[in-house]
C-alpha positions, 0 to 999 in steps of 0.5 A: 023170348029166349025160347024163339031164340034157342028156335032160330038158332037150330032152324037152319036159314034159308038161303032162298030170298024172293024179291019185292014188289016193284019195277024189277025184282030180284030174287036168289035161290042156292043150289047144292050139288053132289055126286056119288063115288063112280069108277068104271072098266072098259077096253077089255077083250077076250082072251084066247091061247092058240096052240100055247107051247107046254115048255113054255108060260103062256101069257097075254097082256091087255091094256085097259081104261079104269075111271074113278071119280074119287078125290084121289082117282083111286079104286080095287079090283076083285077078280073072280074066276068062274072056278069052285069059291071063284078060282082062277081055272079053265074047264073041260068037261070032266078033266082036271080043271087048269089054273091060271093067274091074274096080275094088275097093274095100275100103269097101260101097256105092261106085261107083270103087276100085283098077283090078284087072289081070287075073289078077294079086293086088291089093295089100291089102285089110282087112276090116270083116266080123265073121262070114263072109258078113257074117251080123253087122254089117255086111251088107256089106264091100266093092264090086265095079264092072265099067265098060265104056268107049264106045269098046267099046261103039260097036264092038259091033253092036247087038242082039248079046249077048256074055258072059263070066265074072269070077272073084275069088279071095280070099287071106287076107294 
């Protein structure tokens, strides 16, 4: 007798009844739900400089949608430039490559935020978006800005392009 006991007590119950022979029956099963932690960017756009004057920083601001499911809506942004160890540079060929700096800003339609470090996790950020890709109110939850110092741009030969990629990779928190 007190070995059943001691088993019952570390079998979980279960929580499906099934119903007896009769005019109705009635039977109840529970059901368990849980989702994993999601976050996702959308709204972004390439970025191009025309004709960026080398007296001046150049500079270009984007807003953007980050989603997170989380309990606090909260998340990071790693940014990886296409640069050696993920550098923020643009190239051209074999000339001197040009930095470039990355600054987030958890609110829209801003023009300065937190300088990201390359290839390294942000500190955190929270979300206003309601649905992924900010397909609800609001349309947009955050910017994106890349400056470009004068003292990179009076290094580059004129008429050169140079190119690179920025990548950001979002993780819920």
């Amino acid at each position: 007798m007190i070995l059943s006991v001691a088993l019952l007590a570390a079998t979980p119950a279960a929580a499906a009844t099934n119903g007896t022979l009769g005019a109705t029956s009635t039977g109840t099963v529970q059901i368990t739900l849980s989702v994993p932690s999601r976050v996702q960017i959308s709204g972004l756009t390439d970025i191009s400089f025309a004709n960026a004057d080398p007296s001046q920083q150049a500079s270009s601001s984007q807003s953007n949608c980050v989603w997170s499911n989380t309990a606090t809506k909260g998340y990071t942004i790693t940014a990886t430039g296409s640069g050696t160890g993920g550098a923020f540079t643009l190239a051209s060929g074999a000339l001197t490559p040009v930095s470039y700096a990355v600054l987030w800003n958890q609110s829209a339609g801003q023009t300065s935020g937190t300088a990201l470090v390359a290839a390294t996790a942000s500190s955190g950020f929270v979300s206003t978006a309601t649905a992924p890709t900010c397909a609800t109110s609001p349309s947009a939850t955050s910017s994106l800005t890349v400056t470009i110092a004068p003292s990179q741009l009076q290094a580059m030969p004129s008429l050169t392009a140079y190119t690179g990629t920025l990548t950001l990779l979002v993780n819920p928190q």
